[in-house]
C-alpha positions in Angstrom: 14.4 -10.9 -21.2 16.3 -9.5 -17.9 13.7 -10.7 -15.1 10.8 -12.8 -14.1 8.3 -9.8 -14.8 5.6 -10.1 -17.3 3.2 -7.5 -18.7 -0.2 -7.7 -16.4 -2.1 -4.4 -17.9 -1.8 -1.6 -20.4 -4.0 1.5 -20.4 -4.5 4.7 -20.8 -5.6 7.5 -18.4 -6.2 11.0 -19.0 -2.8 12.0 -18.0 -0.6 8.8 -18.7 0.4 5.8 -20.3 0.5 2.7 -18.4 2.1 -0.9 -18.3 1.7 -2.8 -15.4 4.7 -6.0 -14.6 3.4 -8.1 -12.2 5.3 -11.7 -10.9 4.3 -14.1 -7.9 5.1 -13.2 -4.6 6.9 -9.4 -5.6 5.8 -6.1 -5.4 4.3 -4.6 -8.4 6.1 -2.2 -11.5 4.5 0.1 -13.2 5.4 1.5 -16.4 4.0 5.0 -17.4 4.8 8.2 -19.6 3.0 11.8 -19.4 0.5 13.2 -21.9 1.5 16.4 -21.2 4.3 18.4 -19.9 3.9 18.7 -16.3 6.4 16.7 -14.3 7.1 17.6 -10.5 10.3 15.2 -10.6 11.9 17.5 -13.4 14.0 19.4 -11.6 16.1 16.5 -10.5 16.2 14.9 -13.8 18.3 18.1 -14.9 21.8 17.0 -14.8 25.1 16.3 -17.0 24.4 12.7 -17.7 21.1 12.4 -17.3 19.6 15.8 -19.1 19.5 13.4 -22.3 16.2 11.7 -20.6 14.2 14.7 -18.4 11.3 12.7 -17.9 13.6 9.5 -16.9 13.6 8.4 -13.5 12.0 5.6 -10.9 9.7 8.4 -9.4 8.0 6.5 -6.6 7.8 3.6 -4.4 4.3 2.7 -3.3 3.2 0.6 0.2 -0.1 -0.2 0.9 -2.0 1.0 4.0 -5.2 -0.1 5.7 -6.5 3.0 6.6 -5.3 5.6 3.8 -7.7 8.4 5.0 -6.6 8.6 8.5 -2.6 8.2 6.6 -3.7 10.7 5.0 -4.8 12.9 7.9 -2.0 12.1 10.2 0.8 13.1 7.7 -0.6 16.1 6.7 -1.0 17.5 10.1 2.7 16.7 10.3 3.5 19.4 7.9 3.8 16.9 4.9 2.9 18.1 1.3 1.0 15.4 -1.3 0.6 15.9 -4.9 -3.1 16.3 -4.7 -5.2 18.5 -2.3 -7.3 14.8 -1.2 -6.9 10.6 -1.5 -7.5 10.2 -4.9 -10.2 7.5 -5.4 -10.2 4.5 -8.4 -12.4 2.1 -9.7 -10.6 -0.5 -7.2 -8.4 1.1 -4.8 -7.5 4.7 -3.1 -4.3 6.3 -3.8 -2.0 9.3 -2.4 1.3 10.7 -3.3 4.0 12.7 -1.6 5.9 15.8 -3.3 9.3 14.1 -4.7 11.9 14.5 -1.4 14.1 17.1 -1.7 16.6 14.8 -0.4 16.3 11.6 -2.9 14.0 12.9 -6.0 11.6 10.1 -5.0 8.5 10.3 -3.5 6.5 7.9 -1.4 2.7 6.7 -2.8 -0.1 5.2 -0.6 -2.5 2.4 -1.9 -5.6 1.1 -0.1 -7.3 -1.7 -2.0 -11.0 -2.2 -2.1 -11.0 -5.7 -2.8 -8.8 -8.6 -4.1 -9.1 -7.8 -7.3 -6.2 -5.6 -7.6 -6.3 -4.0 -10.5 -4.9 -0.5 -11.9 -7.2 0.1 -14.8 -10.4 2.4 -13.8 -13.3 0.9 -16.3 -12.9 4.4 -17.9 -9.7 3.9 -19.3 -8.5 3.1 -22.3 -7.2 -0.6 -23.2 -3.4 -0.8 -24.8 -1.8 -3.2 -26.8 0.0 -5.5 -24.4 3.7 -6.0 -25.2 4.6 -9.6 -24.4 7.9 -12.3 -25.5 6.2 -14.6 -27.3 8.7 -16.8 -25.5 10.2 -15.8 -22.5 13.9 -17.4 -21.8 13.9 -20.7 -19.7 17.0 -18.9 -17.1 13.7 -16.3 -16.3 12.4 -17.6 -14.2 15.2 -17.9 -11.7 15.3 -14.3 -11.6 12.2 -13.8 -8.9 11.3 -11.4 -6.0 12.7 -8.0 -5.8 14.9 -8.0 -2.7 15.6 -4.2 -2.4 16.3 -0.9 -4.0 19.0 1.5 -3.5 19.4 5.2 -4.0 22.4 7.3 -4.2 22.0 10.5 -2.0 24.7 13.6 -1.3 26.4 13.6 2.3 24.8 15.9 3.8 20.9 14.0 3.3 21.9 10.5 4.3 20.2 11.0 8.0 17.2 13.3 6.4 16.5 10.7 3.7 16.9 7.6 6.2 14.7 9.5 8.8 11.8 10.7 6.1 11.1 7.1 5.1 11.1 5.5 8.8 8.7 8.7 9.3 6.6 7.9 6.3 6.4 3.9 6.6 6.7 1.2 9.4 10.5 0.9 8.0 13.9 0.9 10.7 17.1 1.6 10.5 18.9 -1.9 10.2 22.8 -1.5 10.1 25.3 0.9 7.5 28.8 -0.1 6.0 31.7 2.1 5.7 34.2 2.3 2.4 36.5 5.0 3.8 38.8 4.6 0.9 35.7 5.4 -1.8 34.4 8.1 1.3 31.3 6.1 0.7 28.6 4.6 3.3 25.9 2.7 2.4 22.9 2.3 5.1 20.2 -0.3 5.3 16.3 0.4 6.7 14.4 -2.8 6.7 10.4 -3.7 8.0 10.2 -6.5 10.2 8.9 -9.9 8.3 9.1 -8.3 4.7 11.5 -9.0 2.1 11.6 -6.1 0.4 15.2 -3.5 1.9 15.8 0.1 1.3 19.2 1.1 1.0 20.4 4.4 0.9 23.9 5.1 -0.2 25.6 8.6 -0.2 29.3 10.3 0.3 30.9 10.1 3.8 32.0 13.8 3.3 30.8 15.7 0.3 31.6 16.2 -3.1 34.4 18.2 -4.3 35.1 17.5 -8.0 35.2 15.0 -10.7 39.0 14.4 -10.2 39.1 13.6 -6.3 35.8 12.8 -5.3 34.3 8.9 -4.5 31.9 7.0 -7.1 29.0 7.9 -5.4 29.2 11.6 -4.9 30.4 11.5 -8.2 26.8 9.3 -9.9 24.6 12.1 -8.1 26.9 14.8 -9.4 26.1 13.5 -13.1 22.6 12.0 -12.4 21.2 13.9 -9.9 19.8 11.9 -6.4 18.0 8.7 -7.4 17.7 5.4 -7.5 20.7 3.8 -8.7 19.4 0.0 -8.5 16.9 -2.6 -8.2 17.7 -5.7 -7.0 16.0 -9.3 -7.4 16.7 -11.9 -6.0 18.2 -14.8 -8.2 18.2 -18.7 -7.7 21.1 -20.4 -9.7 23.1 -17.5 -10.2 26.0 -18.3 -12.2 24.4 -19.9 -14.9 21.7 -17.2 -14.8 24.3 -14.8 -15.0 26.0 -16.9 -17.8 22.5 -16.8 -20.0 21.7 -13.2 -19.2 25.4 -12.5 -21.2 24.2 -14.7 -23.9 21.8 -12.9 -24.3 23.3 -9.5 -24.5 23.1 -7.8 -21.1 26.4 -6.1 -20.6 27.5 -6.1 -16.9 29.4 -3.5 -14.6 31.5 -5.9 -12.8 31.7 -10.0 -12.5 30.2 -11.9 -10.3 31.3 -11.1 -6.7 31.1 -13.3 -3.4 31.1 -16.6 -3.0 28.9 -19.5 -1.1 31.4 -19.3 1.9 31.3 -15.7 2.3 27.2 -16.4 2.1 26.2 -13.9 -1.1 27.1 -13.4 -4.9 26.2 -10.6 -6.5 26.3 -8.7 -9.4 25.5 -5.1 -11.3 24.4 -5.0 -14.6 25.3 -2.1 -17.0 23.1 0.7 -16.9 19.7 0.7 -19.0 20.0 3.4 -21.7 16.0 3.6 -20.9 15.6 4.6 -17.7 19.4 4.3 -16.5 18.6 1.8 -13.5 21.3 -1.0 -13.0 20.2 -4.6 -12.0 21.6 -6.3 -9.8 21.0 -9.6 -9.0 21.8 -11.3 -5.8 21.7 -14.9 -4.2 22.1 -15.5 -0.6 23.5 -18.7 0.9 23.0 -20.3 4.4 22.1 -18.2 7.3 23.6 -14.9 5.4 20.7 -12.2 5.7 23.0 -9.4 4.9 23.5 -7.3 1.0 27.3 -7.4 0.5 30.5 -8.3 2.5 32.5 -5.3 3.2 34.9 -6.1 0.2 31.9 -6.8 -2.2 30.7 -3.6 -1.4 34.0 -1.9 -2.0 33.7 -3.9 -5.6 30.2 -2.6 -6.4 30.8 0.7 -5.2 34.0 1.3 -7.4 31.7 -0.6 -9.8 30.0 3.1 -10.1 32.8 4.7 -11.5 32.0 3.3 -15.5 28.6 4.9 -15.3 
């Protein structure tokens, strides 16, 4: 109802539920829940807002490699700890994952594909039900690729978090933004000729208390480090935005920016799944930036009704 993504696969492995979202030209989302107990991201899932949902957080982002054994080799020699002793090999593709960062509460997967298949299920899993609209809204399919993914860190990790991913992937540091009068900064790491941005955003100095502190000290106060949004990119974004109220998504703030200024944007509410915001963006002209410096003031103060 809220983006492009449809339901691709549905399965069941010994140790988790799956859906798989797939659309053209984006990276892939997958969907899962635990069979058992075990959860390495708990500890970070422990917090005043978000203790209502333990087992509630994006966990992971995943980049394929070409050469995951000698990944493999390389970052572990570097004093870098995975979830599993080896490369973990599937029907169609070999897969690692790093401990969740002490710094973000995310960690970073590594996929090598055997072929062009590219599919998750192993021939040894169990088929689901797939959940599917039996008519997906017309406005949809203006909402397309996702264009990046931001997490809100504490002060004093902005440079370790930043540094861990450029050390972890082929990702630089781009440019950061200061909102001195939120003590917020929010820094952008981008890989050259792909779409897809990470954007860290933390305190300029750290938090205090509920009563004086910025927006975003104040989010990873009550929902511990994490990713606060996912972005996609959205053509037509006014009358998107229009439909996606008509049909019952509840929004942070308006519609920010303007064609001159070269972006609009906007945040949507919180899910009360998974408590990610969407945002969705549209860039005009030559603009290759995520926010003006006052639209990020408006989105970051936009933090303060979560």
């Amino acid at each position: 109802m809220y983006t492009g993504y449809e339901v691709n696969e549905s399965f069941s492995s010994n140790l988790l539920n799956v859906n798989i979202l797939k659309l053209k030209d984006s990276c892939d989302i997958m969907i899962t829940s635990r069979k058992n107990e075990e959860n390495p991201f708990l500890q970070y899932n422990l917090n005043p807002k978000s203790n209502i949902r333990p087992n509630t957080r994006i966990e992971c982002f995943i980049f394929e490699v070409t050469n995951i054994e000698k990944y493999f080799s390389i970052q572990k020699n570097r004093g870098i700890n995975f979830l599993t002793p080896d490369v973990i090999e599937h029907d169609n593709y070999y897969f690692v994952q790093t401990i969740p960062s002490s710094f973000t509460g995310t960690s970073y997967g590594f996929i090598q594909w055997k072929n062009n298949t590219k599919t998750y299920k192993d021939n040894c899993n169990a088929e689901l039900p797939m959940m599917a609209l039996t008519s997906k809204p017309e406005y949809t399919k203006h909402i397309t690729f996702i264009d990046h993914a931001a997490t809100r860190i504490i002060a004093k990790h902005r440079d370790a978090a930043i540094l861990e991913l450029m050390e972890l992937t082929d990702y630089n540091f781009d440019f950061s933004i200061y909102v001195k009068n939120l003590n917020s900064i929010t820094n952008v790491a981008r890989m050259k000729n792909e779409k897809f941005a990470m954007v860290f955003t933390s305190g300029i100095t750290p938090f205090t208390d509920l009563e004086q502190s910025g927006p975003t000290e104040k989010f990873v106060y009550n929902y511990g480090p994490r990713v606060h949004h996912i972005a996609f990119y959205t053509n037509f974004i006014e009358n998107t935005f229009e439909n996606l109220i008509n049909n019952n998504m509840k929004f942070l703030i308006d519609l920010v920016g303007s064609e001159e200024e070269g972006i609009k944007q906007t945040f949507s509410s919180p899910s009360e799944s998974t408590f990610v915001v969407n945002e969705y963006i549209c860039r005009y002209g030559d603009f290759d930036g995520f926010f003006t410096k006052e639209n990020v003031r408006d989105l970051t103060n936009a933090t303060n009704k979560q």
